[in-house]
C-alpha positions in Angstrom: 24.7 6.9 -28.1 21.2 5.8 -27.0 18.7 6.3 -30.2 16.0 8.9 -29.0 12.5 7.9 -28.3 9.8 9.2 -30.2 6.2 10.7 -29.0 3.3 11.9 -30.7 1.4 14.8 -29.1 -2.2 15.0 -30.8 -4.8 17.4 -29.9 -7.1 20.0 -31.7 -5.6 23.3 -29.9 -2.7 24.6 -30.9 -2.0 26.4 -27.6 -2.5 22.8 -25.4 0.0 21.3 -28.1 2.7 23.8 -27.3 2.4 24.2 -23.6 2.6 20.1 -23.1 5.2 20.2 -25.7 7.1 22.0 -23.2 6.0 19.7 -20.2 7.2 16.7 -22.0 10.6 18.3 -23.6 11.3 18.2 -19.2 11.4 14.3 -19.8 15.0 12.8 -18.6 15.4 11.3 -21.9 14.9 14.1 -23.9 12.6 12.1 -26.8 11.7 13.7 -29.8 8.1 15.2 -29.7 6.0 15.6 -32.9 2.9 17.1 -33.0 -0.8 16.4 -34.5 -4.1 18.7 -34.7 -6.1 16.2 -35.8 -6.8 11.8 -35.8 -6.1 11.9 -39.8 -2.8 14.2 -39.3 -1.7 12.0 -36.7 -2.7 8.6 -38.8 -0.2 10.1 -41.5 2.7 10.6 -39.9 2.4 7.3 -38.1 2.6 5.2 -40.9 5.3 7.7 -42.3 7.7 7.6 -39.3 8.5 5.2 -35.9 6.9 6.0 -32.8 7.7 4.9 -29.2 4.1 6.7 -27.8 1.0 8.4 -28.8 -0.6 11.0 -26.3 -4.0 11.7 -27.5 -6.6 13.7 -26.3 -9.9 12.3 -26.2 -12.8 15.2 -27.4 -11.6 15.8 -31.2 -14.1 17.4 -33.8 -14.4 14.9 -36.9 -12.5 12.0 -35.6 -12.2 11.8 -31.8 -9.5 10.8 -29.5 -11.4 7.0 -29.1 -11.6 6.4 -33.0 -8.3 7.4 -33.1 -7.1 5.1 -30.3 -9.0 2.1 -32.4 -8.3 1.9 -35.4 -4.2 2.8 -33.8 -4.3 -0.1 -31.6 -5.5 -2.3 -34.7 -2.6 -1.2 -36.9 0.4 -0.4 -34.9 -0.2 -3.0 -31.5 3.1 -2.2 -30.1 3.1 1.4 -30.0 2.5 2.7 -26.7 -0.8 5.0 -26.0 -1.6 7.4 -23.5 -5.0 8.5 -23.4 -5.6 12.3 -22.2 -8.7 14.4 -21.3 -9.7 17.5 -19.6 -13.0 15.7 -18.5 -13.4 13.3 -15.5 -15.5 10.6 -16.9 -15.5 7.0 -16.0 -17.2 5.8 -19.4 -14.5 7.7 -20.8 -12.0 5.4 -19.1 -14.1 2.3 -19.5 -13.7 2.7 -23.4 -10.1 3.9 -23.3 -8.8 1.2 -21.4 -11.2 -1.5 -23.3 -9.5 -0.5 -26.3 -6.1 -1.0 -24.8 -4.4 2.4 -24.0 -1.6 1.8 -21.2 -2.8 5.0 -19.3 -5.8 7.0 -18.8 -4.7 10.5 -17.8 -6.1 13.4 -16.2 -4.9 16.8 -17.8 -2.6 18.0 -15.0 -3.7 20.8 -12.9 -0.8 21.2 -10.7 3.2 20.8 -10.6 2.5 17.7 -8.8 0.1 16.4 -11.3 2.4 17.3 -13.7 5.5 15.5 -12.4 3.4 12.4 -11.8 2.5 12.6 -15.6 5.5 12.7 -16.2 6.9 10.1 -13.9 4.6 7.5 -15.9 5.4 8.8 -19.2 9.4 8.2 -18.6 8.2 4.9 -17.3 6.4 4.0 -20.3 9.1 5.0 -22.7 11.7 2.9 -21.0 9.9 0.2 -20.7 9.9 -2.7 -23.8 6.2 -4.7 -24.2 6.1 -8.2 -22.1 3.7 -10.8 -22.4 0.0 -10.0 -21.3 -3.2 -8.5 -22.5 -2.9 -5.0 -23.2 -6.0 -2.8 -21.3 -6.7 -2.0 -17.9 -3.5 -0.9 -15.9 -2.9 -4.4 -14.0 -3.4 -5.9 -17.7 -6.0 -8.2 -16.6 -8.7 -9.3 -18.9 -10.5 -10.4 -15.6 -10.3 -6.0 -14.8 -11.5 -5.5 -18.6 -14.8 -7.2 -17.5 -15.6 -5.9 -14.2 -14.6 -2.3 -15.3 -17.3 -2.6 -17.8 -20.2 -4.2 -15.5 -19.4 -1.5 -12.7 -19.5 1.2 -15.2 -22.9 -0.4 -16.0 -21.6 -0.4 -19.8 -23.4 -2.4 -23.0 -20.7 -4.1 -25.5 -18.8 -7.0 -26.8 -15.6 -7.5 -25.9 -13.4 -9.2 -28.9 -10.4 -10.9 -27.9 -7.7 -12.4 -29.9 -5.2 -14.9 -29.2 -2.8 -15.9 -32.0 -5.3 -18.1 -34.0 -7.9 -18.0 -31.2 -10.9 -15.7 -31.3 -13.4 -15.0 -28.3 -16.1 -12.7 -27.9 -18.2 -11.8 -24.3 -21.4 -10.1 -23.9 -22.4 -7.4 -21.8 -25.4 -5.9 -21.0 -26.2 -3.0 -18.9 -23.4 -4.1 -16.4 -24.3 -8.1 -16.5 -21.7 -10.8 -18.2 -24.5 -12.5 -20.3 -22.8 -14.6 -22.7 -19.5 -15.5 -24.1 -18.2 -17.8 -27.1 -14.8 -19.0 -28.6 -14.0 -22.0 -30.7 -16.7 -25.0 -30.2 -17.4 -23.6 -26.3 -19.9 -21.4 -25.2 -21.6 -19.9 -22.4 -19.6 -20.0 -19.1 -16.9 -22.9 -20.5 -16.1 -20.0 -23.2 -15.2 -17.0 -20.8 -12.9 -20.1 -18.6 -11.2 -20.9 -21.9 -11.1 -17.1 -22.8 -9.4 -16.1 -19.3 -7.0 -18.8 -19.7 -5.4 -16.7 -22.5 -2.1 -15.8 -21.1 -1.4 -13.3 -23.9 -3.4 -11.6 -26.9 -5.4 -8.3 -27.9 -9.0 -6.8 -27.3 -11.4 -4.6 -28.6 -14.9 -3.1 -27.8 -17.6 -3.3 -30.5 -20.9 -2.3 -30.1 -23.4 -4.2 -28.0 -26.0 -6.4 -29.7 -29.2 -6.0 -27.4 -30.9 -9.2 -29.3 -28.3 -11.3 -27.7 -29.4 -14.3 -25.7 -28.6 -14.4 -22.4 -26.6 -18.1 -21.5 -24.8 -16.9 -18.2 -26.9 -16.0 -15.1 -24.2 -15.8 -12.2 -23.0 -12.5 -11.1 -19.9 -11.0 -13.0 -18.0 -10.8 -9.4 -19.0 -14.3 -8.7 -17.9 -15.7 -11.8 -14.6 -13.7 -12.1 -13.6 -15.1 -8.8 -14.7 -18.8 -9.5 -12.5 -18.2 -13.3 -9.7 -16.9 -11.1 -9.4 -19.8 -9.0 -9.7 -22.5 -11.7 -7.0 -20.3 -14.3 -4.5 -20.2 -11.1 -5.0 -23.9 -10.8 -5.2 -24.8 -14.1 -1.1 -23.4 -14.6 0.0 -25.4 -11.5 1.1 -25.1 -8.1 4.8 -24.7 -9.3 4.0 -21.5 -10.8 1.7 -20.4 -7.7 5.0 -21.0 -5.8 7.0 -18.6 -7.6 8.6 -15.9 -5.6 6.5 -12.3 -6.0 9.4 -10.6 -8.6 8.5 -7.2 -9.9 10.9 -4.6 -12.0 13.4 -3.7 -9.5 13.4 -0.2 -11.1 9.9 0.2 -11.3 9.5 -1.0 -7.4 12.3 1.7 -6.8 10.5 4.4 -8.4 7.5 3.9 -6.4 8.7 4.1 -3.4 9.9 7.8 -4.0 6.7 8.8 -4.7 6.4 12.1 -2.7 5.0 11.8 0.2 4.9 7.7 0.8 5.8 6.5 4.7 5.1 3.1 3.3 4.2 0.4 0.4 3.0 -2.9 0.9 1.9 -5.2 -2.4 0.3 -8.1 -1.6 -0.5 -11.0 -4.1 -3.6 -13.1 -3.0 -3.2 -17.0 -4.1 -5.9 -19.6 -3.8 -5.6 -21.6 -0.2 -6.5 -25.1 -2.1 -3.6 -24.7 -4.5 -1.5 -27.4 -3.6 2.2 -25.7 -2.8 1.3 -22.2 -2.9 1.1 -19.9 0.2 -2.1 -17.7 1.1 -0.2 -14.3 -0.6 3.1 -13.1 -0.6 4.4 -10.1 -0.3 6.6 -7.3 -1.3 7.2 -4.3 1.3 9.3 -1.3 2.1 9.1 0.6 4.9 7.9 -1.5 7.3 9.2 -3.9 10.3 6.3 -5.8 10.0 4.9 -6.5 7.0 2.6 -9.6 7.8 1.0 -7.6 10.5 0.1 -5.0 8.3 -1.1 -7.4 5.6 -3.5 -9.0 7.9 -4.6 -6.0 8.6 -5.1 -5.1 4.9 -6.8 -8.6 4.1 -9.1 -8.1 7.1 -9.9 -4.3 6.3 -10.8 -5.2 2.6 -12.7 -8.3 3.8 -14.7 -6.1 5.7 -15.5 -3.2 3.3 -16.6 -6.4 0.7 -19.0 -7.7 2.8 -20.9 -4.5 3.7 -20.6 -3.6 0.2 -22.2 -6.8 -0.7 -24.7 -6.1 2.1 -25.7 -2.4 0.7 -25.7 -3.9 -2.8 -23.2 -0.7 -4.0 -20.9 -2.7 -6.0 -17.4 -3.8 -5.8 -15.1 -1.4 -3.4 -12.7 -0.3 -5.5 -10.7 2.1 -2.7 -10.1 2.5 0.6 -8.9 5.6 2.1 -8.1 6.8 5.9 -7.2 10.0 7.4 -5.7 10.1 10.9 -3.6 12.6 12.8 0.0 10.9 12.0 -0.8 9.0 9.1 -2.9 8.3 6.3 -3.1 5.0 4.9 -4.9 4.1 1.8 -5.7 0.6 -0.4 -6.9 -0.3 -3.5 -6.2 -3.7 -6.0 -5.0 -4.2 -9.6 -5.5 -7.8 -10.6 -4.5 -10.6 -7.9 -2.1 -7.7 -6.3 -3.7 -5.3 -3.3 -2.2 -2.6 -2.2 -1.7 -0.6 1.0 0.1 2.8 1.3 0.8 4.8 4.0 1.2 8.5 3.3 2.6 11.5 5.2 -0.1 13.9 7.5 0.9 16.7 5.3 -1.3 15.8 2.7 -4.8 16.6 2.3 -7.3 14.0 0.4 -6.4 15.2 -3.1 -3.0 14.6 -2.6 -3.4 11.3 -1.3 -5.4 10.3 -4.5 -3.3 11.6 -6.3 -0.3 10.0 -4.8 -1.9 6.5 -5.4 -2.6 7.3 -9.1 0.8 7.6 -9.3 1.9 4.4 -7.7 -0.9 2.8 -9.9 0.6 4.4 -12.9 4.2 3.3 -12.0 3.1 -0.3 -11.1 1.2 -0.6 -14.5 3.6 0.5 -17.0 
């Protein structure tokens, strides 16, 4: 018999504690749920017991949902964290997902909420660590970054790579500086993004620090992108675009999808690779609707970059038989077409899912 998975519920009401106790005991595989009141509770019986996940809640008197979610990633790296908050706030999720959670969460407002939470917490609980940076959903230290200049955020990101050690600087939403090893500047965040695996944390900012980078974060990303896919060689670039068959199954029964197209962007001077590659269901076309999403995007970029309002981060239509919306994790874009029948809400919420599913 298959040994039950563990989880650890931790939040400062009682009352939230036994209703989500309930919400998770609907999980398939029927994990063992423990629950906490408070970060040094919590901290006690993880070092007194095995855990699969940690759901925390964020706004905790004495020790908050953040601390917690520190000084946890620092001591127990492989345990699985979900972080959970009644409050819709983006620095919130900057933090969260600089400290390395595997999901940001919405409390659940609806049966359909609900079921996608739980959706991503099965997901999670099946699913055993792979290589990568822990963080944003896609894992992409590249989304660490922009994440924090969008969010106009002031810190230092720590990474750590084996016996490797980087740091980058941000300030108010600009990539200032950067270091590892004997490299500094620009050199160091190429060497740094060439990490394929390792950990990261956010430490306070150090406003003193002197600025050595004076390209744009977005600029730089891309340029970094283009020289780590061709620094690991066109055989890998040629690689078929292979994703956990279960995983790709579950998204596609998302309520409500008519449609899923991935696309995975590769540089056009890479010698061997194609443009992107794809991965689709539900359509008879597939490169028709890709050009369509690479054009669409390419579009929404440039008058972004013409307004000055940042990077477009989503893309959302509403017609009379369809809806189609797109958004991108990492080198992957995505377009989803969605059923009449659901309003706006429903729509976002339907993609959070599919974001949710993809990442874990």
């Amino acid at each position: 018999m298959a040994k039950r998975r563990k989880i650890l519920l931790v939040d400062d009401s009682p009352d939230l504690l036994s209703l989500y106790s309930e919400v998770l005991a609907r999980l398939p595989s029927k994990p063992q749920i423990a629950t906490a009141t408070s970060a040094s509770r919590a901290m006690a019986m993880l070092e007194s017991d095995g855990y699969r996940l940690l759901i925390c809640d964020l706004k905790m008197p004495k020790v908050d949902g953040l601390q917690l979610l520190s000084i946890v990633r620092r001591k127990y790296p492989e345990l699985r964290t979900i972080a959970f908050t009644a409050v819709p706030d983006e620095q919130f999720r900057s933090r969260a997902y600089a400290l390395g959670v595997d999901l940001f969460w919405h409390k659940p407002a609806t049966e359909q909420e609900t079921q996608m939470f739980l959706d991503c917490v099965e997901s999670l609980l099946g699913q055993e660590r792979d290589s990568g940076f822990r963080g944003v959903q896609s894992k992409s230290l590249a989304d660490i970054i922009q994440l924090e200049c969008i969010s106009q955020s002031s810190s230092v990101l720590r990474i750590t790579n084996g016996d490797l050690t980087g740091r980058i600087w941000i300030q108010d939403g600009e990539l200032i500086d950067a270091h590892t090893g004997d490299a500094n500047g620009e050199a160091a965040v190429r060497k740094i993004l060439g990490w394929r695996a390792g950990t990261f944390e956010m430490l306070p900012c150090e406003p003193a620090r002197a600025r050595s980078i004076f390209k744009s974060y977005s600029g730089l990303l891309l340029e970094f992108a283009q020289a780590l896919d061709e620094s690991r060689g066109a055989e890998d670039h040629a690689a078929p675009f292979v994703v956990d068959p279960l995983a790709w199954g579950q998204i596609s029964k998302v309520a409500g999808i008519e449609f899923l197209l991935a696309i995975r962007q590769r540089p056009l001077e890479t010698p061997g690779a194609k443009p992107r590659q794809t991965l689709s269901r539900g359509l008879e076309n597939p490169e028709r609707m890709g050009a369509w999403s690479q054009a669409t995007w390419e579009r929404f970029r440039l008058l972004g970059d013409k307004l000055q309002v940042g990077v477009v981060e989503r893309i959302e239509g509403l017609g009379p038989q369809r809806h189609v919306a797109l958004t991108a994790r990492g080198d992957t874009e995505f377009c989803v077409g969605w059923g009449s029948a659901l309003d706006l809400e429903g729509v976002r919420a339907g993609m959070k899912q599919v974001l949710g599913l993809w990442a874990s």
